[in-house]
MOPAC internal coordinates of N, CA, C and O (Angstrom, degrees):
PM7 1SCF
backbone

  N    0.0000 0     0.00 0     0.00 0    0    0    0
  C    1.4360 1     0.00 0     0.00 0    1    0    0
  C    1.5191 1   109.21 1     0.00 0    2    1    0
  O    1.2310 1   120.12 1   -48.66 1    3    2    1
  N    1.2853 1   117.37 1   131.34 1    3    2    1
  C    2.0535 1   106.21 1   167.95 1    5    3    2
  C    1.8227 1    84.92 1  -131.60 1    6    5    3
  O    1.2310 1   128.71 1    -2.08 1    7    6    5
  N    1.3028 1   100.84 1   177.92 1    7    6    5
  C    1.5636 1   108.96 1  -171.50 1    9    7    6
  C    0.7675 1   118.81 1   -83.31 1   10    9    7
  O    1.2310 1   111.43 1   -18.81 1   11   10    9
  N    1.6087 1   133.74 1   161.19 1   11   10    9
  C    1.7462 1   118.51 1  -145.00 1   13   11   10
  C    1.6777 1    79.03 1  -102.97 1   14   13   11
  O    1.2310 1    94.12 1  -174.62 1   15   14   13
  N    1.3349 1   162.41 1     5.38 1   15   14   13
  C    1.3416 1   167.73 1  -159.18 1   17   15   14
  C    1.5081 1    88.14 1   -98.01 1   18   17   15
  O    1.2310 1   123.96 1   107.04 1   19   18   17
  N    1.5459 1   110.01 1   -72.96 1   19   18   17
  C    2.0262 1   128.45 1  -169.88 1   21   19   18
  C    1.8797 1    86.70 1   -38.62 1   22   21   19
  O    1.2310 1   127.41 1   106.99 1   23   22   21
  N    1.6644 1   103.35 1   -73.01 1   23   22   21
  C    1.5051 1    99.17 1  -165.25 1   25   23   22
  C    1.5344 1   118.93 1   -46.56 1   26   25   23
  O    1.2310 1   119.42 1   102.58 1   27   26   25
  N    1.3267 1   118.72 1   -77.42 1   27   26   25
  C    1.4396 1   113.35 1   160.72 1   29   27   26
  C    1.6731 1   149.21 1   -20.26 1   30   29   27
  O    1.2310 1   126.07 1   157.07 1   31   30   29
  N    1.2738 1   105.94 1   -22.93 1   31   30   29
  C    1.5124 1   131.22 1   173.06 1   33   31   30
  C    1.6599 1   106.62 1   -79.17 1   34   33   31
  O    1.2310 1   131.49 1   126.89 1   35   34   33
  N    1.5799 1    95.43 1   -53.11 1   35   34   33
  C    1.6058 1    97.19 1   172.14 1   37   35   34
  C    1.1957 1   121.11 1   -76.30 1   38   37   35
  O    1.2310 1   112.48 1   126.05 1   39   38   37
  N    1.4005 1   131.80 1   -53.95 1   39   38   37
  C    1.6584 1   139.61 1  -125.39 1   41   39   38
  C    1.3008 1   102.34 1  -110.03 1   42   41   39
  O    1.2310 1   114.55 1  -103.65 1   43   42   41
  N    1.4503 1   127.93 1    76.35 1   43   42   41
  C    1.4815 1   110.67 1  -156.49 1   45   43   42
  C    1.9288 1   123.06 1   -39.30 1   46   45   43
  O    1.2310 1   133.01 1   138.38 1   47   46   45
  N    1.7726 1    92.47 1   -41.62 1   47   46   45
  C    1.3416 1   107.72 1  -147.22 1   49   47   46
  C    1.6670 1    98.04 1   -99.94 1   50   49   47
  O    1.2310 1   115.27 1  -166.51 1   51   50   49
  N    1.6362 1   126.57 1    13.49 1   51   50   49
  C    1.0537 1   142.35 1   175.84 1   53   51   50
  C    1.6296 1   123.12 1    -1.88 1   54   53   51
  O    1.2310 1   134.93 1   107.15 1   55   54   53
  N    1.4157 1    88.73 1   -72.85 1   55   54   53
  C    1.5609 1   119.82 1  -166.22 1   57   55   54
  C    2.3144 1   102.19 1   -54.77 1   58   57   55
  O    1.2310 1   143.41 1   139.94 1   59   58   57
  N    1.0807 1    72.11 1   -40.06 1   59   58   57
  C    1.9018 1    85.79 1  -168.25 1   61   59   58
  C    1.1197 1   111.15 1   -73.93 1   62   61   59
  O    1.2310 1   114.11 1   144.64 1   63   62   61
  N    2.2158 1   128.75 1   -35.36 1   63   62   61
  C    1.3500 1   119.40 1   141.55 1   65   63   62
  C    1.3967 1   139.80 1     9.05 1   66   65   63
  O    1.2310 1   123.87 1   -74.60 1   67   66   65
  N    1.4291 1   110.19 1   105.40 1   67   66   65
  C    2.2839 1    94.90 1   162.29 1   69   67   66
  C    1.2433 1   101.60 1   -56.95 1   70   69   67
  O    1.2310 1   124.59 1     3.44 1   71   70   69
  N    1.0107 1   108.79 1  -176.56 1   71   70   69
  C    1.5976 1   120.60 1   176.06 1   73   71   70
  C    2.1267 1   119.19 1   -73.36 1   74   73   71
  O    1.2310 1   136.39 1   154.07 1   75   74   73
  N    1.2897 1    85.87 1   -25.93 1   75   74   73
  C    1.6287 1   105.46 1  -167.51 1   77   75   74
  C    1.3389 1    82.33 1   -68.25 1   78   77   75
  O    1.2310 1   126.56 1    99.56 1   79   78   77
  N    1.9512 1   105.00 1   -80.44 1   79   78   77
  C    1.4761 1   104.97 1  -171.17 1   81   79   78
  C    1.3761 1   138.31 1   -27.84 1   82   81   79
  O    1.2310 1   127.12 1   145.70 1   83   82   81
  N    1.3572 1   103.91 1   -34.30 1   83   82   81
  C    1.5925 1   116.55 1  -162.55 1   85   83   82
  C    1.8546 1   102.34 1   -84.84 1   86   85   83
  O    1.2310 1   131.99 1   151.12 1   87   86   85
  N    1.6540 1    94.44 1   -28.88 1   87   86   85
  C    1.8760 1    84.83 1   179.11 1   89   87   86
  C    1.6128 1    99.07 1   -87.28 1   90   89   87
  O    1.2310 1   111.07 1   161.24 1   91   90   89
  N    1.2330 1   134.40 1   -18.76 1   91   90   89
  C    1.2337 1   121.63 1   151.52 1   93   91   90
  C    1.4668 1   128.94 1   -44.32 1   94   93   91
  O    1.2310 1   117.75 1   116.99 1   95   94   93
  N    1.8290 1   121.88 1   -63.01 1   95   94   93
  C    1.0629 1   110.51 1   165.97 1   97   95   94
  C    1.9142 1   139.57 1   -53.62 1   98   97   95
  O    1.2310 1   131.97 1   167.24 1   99   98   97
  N    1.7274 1    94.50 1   -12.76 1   99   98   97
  C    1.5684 1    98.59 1   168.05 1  101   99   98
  C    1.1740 1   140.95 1   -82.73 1  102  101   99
  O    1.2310 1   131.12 1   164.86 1  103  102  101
  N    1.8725 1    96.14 1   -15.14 1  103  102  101
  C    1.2285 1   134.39 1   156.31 1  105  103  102
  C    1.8262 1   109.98 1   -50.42 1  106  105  103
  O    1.2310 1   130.95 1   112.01 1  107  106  105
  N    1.3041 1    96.48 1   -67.99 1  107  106  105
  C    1.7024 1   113.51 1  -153.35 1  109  107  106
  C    1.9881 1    84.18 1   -55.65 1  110  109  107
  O    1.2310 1   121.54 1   115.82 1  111  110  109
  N    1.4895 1   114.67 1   -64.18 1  111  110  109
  C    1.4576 1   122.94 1  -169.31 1  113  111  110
  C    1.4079 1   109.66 1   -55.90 1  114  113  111
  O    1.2310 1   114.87 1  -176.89 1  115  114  113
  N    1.0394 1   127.33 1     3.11 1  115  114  113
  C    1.6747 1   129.81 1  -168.38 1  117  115  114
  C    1.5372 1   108.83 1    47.29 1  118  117  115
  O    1.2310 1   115.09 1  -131.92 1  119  118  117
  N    1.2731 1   126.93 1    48.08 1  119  118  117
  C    1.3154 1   115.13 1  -169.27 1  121  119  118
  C    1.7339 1    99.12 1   -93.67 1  122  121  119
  O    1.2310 1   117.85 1   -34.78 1  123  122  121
  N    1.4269 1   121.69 1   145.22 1  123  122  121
  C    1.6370 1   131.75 1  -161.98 1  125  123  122
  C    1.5958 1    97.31 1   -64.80 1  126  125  123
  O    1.2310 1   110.85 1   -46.57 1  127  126  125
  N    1.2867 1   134.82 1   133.43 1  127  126  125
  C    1.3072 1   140.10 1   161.08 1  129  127  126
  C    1.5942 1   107.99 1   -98.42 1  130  129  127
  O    1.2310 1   123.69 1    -8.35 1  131  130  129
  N    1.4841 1   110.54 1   171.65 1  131  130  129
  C    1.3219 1   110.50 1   171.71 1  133  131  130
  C    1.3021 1   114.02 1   174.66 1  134  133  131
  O    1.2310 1   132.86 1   -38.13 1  135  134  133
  N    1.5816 1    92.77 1   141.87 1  135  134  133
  C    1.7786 1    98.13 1  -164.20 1  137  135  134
  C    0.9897 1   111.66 1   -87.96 1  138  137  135
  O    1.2310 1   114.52 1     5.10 1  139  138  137
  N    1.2446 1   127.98 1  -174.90 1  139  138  137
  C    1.5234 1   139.82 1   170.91 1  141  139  138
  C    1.1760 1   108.68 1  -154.35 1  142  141  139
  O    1.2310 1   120.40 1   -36.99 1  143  142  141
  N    1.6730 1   116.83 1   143.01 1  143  142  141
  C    1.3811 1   118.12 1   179.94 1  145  143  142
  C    1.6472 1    92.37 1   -69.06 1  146  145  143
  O    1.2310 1   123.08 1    -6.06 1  147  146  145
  N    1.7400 1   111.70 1   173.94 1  147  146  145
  C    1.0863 1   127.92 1   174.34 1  149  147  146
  C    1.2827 1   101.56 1   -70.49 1  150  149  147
  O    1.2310 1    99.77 1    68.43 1  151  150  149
  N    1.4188 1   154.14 1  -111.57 1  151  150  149
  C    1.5457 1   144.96 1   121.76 1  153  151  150
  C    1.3586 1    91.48 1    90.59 1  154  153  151
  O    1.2310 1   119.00 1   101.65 1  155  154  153
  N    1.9605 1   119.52 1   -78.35 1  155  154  153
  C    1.2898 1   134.80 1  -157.96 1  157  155  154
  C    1.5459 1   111.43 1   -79.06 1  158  157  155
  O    1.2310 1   123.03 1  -168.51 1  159  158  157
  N    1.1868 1   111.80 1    11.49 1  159  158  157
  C    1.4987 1   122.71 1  -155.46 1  161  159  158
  C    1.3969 1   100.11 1  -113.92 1  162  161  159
  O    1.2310 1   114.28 1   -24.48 1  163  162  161
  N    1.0222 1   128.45 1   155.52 1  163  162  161
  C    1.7514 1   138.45 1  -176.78 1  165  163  162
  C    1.5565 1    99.67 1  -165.74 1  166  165  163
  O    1.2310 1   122.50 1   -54.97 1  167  166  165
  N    1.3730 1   112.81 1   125.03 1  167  166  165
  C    1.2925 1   128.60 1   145.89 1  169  167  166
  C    1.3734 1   122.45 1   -59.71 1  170  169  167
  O    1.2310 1   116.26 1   -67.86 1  171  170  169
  N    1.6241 1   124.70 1   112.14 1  171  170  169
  C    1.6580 1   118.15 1  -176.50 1  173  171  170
  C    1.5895 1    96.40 1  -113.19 1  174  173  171
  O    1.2310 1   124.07 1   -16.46 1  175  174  173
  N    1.4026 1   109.80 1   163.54 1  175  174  173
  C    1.7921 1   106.69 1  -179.91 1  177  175  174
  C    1.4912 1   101.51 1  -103.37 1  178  177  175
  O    1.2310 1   130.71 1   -23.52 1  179  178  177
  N    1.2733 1    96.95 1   156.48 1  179  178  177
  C    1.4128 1   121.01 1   174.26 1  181  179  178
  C    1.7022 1   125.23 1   -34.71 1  182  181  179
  O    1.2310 1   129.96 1   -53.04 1  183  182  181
  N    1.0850 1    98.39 1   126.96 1  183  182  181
  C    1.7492 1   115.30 1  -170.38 1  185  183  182
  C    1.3546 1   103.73 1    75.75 1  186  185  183
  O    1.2310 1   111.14 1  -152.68 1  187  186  185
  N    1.5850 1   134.29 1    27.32 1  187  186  185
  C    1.6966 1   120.20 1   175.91 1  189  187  186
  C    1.3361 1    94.69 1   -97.51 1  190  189  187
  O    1.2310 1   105.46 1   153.89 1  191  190  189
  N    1.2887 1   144.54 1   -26.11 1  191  190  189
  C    1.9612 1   122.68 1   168.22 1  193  191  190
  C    1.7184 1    91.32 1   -54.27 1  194  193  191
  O    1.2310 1   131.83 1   115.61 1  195  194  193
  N    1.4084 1    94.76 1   -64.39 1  195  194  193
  C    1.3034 1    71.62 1  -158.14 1  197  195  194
  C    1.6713 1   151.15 1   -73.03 1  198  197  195
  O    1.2310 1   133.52 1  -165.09 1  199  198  197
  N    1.5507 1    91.47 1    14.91 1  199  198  197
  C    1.9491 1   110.68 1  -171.58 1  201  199  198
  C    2.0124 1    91.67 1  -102.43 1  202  201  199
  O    1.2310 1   132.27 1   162.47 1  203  202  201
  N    1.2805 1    93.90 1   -17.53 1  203  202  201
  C    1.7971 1    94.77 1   172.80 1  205  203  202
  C    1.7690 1   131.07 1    11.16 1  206  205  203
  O    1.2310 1   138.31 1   103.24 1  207  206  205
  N    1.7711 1    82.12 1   -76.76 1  207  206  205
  C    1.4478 1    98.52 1   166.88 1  209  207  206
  C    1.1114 1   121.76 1   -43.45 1  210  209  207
  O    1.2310 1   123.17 1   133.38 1  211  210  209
  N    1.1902 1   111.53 1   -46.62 1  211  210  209
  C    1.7422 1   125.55 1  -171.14 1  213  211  210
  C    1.6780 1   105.69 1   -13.26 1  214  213  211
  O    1.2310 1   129.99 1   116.60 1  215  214  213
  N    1.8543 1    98.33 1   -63.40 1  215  214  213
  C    1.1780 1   135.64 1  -142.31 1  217  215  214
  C    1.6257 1    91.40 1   -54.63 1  218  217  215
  O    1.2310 1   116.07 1   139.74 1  219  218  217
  N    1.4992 1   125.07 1   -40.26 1  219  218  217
  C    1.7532 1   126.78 1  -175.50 1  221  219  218
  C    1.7094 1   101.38 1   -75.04 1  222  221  219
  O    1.2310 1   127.11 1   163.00 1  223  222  221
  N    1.6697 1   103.92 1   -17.00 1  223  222  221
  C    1.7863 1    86.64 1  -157.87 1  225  223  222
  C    1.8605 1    94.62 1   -98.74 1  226  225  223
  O    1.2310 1   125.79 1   175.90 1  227  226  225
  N    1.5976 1   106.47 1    -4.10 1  227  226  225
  C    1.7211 1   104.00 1   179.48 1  229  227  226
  C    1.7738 1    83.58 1   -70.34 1  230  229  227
  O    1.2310 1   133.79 1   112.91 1  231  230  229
  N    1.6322 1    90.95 1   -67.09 1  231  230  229
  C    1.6088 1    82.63 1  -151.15 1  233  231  230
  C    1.7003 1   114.13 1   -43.19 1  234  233  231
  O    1.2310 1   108.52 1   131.39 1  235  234  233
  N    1.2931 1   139.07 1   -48.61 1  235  234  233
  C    1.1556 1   155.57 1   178.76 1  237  235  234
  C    1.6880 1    96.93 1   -21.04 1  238  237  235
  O    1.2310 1   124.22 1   120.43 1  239  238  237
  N    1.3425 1   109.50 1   -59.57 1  239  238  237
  C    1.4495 1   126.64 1  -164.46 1  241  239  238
  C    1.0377 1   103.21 1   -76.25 1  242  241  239
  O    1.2310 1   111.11 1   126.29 1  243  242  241
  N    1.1046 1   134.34 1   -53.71 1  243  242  241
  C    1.9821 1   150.41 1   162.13 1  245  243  242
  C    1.7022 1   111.36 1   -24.20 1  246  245  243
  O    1.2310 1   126.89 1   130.76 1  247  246  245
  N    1.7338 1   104.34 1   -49.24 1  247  246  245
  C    0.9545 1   123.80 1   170.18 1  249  247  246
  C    1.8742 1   110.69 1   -50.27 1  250  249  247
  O    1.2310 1   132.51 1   109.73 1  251  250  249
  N    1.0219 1    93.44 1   -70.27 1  251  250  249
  C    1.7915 1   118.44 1  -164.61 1  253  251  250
  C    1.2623 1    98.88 1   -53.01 1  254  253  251
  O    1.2310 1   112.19 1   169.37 1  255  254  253
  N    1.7316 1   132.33 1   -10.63 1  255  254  253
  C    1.0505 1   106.71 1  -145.51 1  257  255  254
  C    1.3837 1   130.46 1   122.33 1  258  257  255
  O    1.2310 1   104.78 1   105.35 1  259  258  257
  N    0.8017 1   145.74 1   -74.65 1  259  258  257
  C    1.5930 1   174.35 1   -23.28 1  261  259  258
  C    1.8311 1    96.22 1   179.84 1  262  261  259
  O    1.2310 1   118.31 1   -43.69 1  263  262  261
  N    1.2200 1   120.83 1   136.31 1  263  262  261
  C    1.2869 1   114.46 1   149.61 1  265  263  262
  C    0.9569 1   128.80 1   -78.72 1  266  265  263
  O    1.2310 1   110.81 1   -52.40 1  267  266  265
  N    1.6600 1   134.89 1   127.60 1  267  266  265
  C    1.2104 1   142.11 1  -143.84 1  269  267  266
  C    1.5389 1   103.02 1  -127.34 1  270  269  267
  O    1.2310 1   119.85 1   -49.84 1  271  270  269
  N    1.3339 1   117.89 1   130.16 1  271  270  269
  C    1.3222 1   117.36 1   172.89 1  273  271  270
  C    1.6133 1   105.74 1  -134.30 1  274  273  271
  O    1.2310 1   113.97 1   -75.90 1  275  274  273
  N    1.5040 1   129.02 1   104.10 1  275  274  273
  C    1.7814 1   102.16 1  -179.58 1  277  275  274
  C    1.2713 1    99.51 1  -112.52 1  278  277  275
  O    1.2310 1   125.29 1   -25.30 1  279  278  277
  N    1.3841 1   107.44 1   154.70 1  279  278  277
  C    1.5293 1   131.33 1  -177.96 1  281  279  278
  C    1.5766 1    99.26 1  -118.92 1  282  281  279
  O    1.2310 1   129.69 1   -15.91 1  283  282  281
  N    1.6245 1    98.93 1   164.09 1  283  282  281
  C    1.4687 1    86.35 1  -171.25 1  285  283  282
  C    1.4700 1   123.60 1   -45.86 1  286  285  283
  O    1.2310 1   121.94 1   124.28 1  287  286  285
  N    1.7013 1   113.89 1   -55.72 1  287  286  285
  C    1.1697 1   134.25 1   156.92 1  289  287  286
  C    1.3203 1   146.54 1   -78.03 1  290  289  287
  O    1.2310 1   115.26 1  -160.65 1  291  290  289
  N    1.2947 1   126.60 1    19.35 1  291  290  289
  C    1.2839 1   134.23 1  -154.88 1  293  291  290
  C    1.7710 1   107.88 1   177.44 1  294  293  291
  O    1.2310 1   116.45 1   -61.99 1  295  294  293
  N    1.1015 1   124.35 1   118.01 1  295  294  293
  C    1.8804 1   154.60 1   159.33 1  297  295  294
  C    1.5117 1    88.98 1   -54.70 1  298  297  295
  O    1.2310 1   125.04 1   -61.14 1  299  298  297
  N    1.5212 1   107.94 1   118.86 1  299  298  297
  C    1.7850 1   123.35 1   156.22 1  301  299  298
  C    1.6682 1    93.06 1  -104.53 1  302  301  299
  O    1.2310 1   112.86 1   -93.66 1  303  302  301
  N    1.2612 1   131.09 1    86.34 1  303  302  301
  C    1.3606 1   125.21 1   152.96 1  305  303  302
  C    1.6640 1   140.18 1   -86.69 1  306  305  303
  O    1.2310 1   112.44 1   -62.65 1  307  306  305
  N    1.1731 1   131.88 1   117.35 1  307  306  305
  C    1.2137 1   119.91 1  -173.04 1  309  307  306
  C    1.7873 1   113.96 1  -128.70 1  310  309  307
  O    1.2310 1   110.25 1   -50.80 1  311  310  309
  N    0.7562 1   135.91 1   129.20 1  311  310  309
  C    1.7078 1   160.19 1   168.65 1  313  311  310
  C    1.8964 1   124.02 1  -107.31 1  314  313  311
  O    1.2310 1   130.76 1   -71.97 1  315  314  313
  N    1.4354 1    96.84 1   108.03 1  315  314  313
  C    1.6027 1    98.20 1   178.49 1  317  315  314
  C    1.9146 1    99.47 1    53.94 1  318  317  315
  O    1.2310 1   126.10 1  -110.29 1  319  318  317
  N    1.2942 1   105.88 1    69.71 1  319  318  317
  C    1.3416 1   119.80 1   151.93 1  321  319  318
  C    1.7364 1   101.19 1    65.36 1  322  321  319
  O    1.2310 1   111.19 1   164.59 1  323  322  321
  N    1.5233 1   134.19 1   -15.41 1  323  322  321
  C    1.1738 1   147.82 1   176.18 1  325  323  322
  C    1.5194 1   126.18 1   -78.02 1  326  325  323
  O    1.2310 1   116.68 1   -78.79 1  327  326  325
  N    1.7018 1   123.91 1   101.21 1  327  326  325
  C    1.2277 1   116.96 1  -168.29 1  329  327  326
  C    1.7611 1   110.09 1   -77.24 1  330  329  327
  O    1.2310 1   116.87 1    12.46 1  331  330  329
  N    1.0824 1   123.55 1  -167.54 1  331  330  329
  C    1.1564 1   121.46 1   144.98 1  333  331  330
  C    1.7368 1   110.38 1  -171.17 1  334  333  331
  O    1.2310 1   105.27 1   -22.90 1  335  334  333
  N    1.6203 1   144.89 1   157.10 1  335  334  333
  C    0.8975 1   123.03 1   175.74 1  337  335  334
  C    1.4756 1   104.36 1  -129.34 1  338  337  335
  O    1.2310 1   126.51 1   -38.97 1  339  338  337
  N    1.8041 1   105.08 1   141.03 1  339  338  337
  C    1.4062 1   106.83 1  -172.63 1  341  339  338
  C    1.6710 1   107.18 1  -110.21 1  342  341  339
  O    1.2310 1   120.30 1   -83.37 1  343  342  341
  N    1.2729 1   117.03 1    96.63 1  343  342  341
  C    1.5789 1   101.54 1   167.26 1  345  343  342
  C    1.4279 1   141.99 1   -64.27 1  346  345  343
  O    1.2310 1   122.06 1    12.73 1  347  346  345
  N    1.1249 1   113.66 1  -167.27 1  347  346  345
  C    1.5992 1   117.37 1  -173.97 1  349  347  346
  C    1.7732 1   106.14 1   -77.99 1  350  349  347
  O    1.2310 1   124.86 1   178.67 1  351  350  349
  N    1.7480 1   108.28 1    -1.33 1  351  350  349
  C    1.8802 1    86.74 1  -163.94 1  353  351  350
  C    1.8559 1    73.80 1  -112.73 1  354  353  351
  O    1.2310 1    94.51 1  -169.76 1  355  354  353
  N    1.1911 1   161.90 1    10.24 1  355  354  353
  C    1.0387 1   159.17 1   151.79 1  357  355  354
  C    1.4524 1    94.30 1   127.33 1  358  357  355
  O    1.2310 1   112.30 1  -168.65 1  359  358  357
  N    1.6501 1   132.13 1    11.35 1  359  358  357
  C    1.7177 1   117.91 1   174.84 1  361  359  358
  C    1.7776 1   112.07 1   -65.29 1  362  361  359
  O    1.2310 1   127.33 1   -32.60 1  363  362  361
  N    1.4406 1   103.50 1   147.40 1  363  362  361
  C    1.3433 1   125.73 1   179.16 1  365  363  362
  C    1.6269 1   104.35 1  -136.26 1  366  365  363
  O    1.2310 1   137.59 1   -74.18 1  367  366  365
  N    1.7166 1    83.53 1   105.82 1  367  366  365
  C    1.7481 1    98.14 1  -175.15 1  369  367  366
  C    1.8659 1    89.13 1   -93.79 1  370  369  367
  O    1.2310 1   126.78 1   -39.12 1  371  370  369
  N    1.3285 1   104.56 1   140.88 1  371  370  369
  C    1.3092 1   114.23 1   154.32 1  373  371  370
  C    1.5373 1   114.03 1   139.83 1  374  373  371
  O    1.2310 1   121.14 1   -25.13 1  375  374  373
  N    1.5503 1   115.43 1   154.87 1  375  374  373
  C    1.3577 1   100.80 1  -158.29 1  377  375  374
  C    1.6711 1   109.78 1  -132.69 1  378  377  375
  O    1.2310 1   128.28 1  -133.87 1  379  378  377
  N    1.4289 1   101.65 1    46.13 1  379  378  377
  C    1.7533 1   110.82 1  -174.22 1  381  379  378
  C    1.5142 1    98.66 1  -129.48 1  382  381  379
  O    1.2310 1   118.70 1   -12.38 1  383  382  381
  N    1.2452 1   120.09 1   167.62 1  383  382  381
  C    1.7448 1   131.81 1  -161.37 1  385  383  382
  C    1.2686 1    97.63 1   -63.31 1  386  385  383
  O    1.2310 1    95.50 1   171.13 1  387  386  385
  N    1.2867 1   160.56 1    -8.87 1  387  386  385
  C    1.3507 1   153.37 1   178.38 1  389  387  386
  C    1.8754 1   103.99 1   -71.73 1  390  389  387
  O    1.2310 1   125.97 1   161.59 1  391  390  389
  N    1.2593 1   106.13 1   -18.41 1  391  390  389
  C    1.6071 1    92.47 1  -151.42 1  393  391  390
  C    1.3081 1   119.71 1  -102.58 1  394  393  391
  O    1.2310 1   123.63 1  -171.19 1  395  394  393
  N    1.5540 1   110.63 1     8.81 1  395  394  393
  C    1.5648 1   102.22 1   155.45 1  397  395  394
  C    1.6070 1   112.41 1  -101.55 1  398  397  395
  O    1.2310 1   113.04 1   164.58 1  399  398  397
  N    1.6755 1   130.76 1   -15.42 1  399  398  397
  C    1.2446 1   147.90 1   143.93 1  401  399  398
  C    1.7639 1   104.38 1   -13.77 1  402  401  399
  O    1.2310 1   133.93 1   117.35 1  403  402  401
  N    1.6052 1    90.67 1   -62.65 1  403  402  401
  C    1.8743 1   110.79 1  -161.27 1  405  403  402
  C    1.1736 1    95.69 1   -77.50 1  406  405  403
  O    1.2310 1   108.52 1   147.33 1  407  406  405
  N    1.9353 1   139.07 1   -32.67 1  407  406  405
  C    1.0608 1   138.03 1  -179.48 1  409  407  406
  C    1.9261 1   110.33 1   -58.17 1  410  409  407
  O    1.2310 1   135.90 1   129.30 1  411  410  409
  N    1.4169 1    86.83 1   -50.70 1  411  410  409
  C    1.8037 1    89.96 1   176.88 1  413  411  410
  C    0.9447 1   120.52 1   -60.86 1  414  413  411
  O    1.2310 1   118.10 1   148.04 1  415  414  413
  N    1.4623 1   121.23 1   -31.96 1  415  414  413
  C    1.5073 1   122.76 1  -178.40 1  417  415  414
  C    1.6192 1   118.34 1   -69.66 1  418  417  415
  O    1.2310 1   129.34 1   143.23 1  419  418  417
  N    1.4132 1    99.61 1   -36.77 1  419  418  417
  C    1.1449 1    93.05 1   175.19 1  421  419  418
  C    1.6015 1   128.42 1   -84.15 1  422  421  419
  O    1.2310 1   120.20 1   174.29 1  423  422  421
  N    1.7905 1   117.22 1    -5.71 1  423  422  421
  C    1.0159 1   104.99 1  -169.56 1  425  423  422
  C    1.6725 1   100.47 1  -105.30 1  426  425  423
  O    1.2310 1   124.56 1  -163.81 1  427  426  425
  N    1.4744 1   108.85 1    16.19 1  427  426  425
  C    1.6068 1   137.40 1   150.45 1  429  427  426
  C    1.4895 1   114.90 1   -54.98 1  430  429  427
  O    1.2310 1   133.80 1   120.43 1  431  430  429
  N    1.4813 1    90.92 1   -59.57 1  431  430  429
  C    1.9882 1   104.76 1  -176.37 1  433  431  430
  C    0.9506 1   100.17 1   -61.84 1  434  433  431
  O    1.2310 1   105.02 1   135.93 1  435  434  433
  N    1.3524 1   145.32 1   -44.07 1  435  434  433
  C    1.5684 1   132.88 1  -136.04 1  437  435  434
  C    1.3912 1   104.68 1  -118.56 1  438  437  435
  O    1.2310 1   117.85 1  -163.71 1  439  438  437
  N    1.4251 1   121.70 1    16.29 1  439  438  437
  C    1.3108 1   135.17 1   165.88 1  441  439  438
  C    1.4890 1   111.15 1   -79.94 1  442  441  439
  O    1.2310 1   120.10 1   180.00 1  443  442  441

């Protein structure tokens, strides 16, 4: 394993690699690999790097009040009977006075 940051910095054409090739080219670049026992390892689902943030803007809201629902990728929040849903790319579904409030907030978090 080396970090998908190390590979990408170097390997222009990375992504498009077989698998063989690509640990060859990490080879050829000397880029640092590194194992991990099985144990230290966790399977996460799809879009959880990237809803990450989420995790400061549930609690934030949790805090305030707020009904809090998180999904891996995506905030179910609701206030005074009003849902709204916040995903992992900064969308704010919903169409009651909270939701340009929740828009700022979030484009707060993701700064």
């Amino acid at each position: 394993m080396a970090f998908r940051s190390a590979v990408a910095n170097t390997i222009d054409d990375w992504q498009s690699l077989g698998s063989g090739t690509l640990a060859e080219e990490v080879e050829n670049h000397d880029i640092n690999r590194y194992g991990f026992p099985e144990s230290r390892l966790q399977q996460i689902e799809p879009g959880e790097l990237a809803g990450e943030w989420l995790d400061n803007l549930a609690e934030r809201l949790a805090d305030a009040g707020w009904g809090v629902t998180h999904n891996t990728a995506e905030l179910v929040v609701t206030q005074y009977g009003e849902e709204y849903k916040i995903s992992a790319d900064g969308t704010v579904e919903g169409d009651s006075e909270y939701r340009a409030p929740l828009e700022n907030l979030v484009e707060m978090e993701q700064q």
